[in-house]
C-alpha positions in Angstrom: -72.3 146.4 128.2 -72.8 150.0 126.8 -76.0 151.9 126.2 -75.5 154.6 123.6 -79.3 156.4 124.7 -78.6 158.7 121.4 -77.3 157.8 118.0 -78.0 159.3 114.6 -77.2 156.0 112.4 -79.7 157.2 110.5 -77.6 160.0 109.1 -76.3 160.1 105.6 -73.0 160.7 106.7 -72.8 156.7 107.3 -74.3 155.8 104.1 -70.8 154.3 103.0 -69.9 152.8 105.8 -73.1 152.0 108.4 -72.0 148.1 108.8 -68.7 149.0 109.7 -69.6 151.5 112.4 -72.4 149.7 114.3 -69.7 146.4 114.0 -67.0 149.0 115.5 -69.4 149.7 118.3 -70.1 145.6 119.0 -66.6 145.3 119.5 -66.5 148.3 121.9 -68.5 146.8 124.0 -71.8 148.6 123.0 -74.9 146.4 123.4 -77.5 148.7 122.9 -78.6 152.0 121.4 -81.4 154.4 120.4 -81.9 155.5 117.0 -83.5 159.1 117.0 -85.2 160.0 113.9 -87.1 164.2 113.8 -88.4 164.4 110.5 -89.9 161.9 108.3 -86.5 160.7 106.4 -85.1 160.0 109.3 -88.3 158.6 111.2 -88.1 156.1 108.1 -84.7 155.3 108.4 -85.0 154.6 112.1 -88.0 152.3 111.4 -86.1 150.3 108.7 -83.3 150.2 111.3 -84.8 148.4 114.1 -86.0 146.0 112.3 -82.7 145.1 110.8 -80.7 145.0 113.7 -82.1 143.4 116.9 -79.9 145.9 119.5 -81.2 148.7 117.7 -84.2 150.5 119.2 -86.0 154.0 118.0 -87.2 157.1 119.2 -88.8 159.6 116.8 -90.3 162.8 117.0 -89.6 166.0 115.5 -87.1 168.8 116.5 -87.9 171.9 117.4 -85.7 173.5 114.4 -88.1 171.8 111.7 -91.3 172.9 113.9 -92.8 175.3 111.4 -92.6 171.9 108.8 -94.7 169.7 111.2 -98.0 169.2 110.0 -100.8 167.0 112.3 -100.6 164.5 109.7 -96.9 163.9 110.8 -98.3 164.0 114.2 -100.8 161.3 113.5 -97.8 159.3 111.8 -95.6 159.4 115.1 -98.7 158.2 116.7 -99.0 155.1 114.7 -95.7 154.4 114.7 -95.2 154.6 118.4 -97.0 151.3 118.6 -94.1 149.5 117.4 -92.5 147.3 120.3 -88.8 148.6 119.2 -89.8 151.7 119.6 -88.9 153.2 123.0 -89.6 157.2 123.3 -90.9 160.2 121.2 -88.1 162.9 120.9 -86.2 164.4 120.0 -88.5 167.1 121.3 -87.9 170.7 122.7 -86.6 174.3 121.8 -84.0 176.0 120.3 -83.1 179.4 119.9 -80.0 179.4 118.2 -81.4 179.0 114.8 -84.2 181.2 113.4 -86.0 179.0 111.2 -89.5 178.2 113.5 -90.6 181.0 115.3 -91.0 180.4 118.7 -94.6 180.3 119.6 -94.6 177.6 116.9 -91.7 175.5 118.3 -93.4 175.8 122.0 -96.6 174.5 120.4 -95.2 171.7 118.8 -93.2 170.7 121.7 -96.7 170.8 124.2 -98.3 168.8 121.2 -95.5 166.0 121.3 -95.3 165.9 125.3 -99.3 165.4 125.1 -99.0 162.5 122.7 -96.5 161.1 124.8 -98.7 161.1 127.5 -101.2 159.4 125.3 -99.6 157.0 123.9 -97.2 156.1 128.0 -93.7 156.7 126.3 -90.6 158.8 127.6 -89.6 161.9 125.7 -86.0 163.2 124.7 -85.8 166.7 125.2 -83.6 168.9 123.0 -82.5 171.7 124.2 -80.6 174.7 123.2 -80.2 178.3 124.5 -84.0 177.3 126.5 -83.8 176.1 129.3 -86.0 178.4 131.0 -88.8 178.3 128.6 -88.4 174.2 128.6 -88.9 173.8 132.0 -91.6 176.0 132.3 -93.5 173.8 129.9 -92.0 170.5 130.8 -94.0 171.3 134.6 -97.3 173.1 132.6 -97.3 169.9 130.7 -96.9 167.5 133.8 -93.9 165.7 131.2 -93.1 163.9 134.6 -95.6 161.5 134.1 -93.9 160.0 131.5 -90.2 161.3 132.5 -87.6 160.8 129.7 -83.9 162.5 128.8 -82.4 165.5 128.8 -80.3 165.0 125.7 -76.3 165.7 125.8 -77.0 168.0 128.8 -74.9 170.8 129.2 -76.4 173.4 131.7 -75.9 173.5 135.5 -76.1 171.5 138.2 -79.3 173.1 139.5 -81.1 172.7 136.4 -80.6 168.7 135.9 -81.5 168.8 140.0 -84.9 170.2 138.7 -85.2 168.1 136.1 -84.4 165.2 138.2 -87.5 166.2 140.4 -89.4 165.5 137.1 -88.7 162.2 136.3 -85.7 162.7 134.1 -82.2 161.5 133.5 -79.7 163.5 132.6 -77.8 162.3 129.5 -74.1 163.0 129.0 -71.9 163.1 125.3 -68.8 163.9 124.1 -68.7 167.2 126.0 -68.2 166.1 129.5 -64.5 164.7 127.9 -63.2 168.6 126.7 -61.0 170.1 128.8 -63.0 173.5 129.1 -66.5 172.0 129.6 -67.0 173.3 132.8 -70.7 172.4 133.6 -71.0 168.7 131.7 -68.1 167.8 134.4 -69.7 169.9 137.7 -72.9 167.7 136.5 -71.2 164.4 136.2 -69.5 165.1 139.8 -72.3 166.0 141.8 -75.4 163.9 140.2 -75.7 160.5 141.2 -75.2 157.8 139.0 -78.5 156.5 139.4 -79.8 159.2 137.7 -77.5 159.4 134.4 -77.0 157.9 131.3 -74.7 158.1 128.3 -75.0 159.1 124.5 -72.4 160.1 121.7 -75.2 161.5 119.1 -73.3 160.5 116.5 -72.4 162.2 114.0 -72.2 164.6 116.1 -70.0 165.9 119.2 -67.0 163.4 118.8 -65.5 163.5 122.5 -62.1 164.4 123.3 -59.3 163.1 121.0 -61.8 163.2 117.9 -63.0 166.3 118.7 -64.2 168.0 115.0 -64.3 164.5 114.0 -67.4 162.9 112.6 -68.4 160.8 115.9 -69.6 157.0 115.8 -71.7 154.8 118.6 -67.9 153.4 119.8 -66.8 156.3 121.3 -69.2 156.2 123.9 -66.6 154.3 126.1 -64.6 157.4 126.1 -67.6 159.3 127.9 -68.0 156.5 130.3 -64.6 156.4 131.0 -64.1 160.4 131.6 -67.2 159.8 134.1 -65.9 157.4 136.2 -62.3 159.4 136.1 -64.7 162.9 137.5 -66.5 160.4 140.1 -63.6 158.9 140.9 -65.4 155.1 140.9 -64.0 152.3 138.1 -65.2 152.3 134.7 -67.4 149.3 135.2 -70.3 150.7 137.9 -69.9 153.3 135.0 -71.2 150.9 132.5 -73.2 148.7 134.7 -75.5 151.6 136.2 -75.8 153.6 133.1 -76.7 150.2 131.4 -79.7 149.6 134.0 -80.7 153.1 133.8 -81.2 153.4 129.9 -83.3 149.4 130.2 -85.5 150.7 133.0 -86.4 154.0 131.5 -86.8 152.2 127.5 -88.8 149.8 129.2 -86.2 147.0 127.8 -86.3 143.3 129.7 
């Protein structure tokens, strides 16, 4: 019983093929997984995905490289939307700084606008997170986010940091990463946090773990990040599955 927490199925790069993959991942074992949908396209697509499909759930938001696009009417969409019993978290939110496209006063705003509606409207949030972590923090503890908790997404800093976050109510998700053989921090992380506080994600299309690295990645391949867990932590594969399984129902809010 797999959890994938973080799947773009929504992406066009499965537009030939969607059935196929999300039947590859049944026979994997996975059970459940979140859709993520950042824009309006892929909101929509997420939408007309849970309802399809009766495993699939959603999280939308917007992402932090399309800040300078988000409008309040967009914001007043989520809103609405987030009323839909499938769907299970706002994100993915955050910051990055590797591409220029929103400044970043705008991308901090729009970040501090989503956590507020998350508050509003008692769902997690999926943090996205790249070259910030100091700057997401900060607001992450400004914003009291730990009243809702949530995910950091395919979490690659250190072991202090996911400490911290874990003071604030968050798990910390793991991808393809933690399976490359010079991912130093994903594996330090999967070693020293407890299971209790970790879960499991591919974001497909994206990341394909360790042999498909380069590869366009699929919701199946989450095994392999399980499996590379329980072979850091030393435990079997199973408690693996079992406890990131619990994890992902208790935070979604899924019976």
């Amino acid at each position: 019983m797999l959890f994938d927490t973080h799947v773009h199925l929504n992406d066009e790069q499965y537009d030939q093929d969607l059935k196929e993959v999300i039947q590859n991942a049944l026979n994997t074992g996975v059970e459940k997984m979140v859709v993520v949908g950042f824009d309006r396209p892929t909101i929509t697509k997420a939408m007309a995905l849970i309802e399809e499909y009766d495993f699939l759930y959603a999280s939308i938001g917007w992402h932090p490289v399309d800040a300078i696009d988000m409008t309040e009417n967009d914001l007043q969409w989520i809103e609405e939307l987030s009323s839909h019993p499938k769907v299970v978290a706002l994100g993915e939110m955050g910051l990055d700084y590797h591409w220029d496209k929103s400044p970043k006063d705008i991308q901090k705003e729009v970040f501090r606008k989503q956590i507020r509606l998350a508050k509003k409207v008692n769902l997690p949030i999926i943090i996205h997170n790249r070259e910030a972590t100091q700057d997401i923090v900060e607001i992450l503890k400004e914003e009291k986010a730990s009243e809702v908790g949530g995910i950091m997404h395919c979490f690659s800093g250190s072991v202090d940091t996911a400490k911290e976050c874990i003071n604030m109510n968050f798990f910390i998700s793991l991808g393809g990463p933690v399976t490359f053989k010079n991912a130093k921090k994903p594996k330090e992380v999967a070693k020293e946090i407890p299971l209790n506080h970790l879960l499991i994600e591919t974001d497909c299309p994206y990341l394909a773990p360790h042999p498909y690295r380069g590869k366009r990645n699929e919701p199946a391949y989450v095994k392999l990040v399980a499996e590379q867990i329980a072979e850091i932590k030393e435990i079997t594969y199973e408690e693996v599955v079992a406890q990131t399984y619990q994890n992902a129902k208790r935070l979604f809010g899924i019976n």
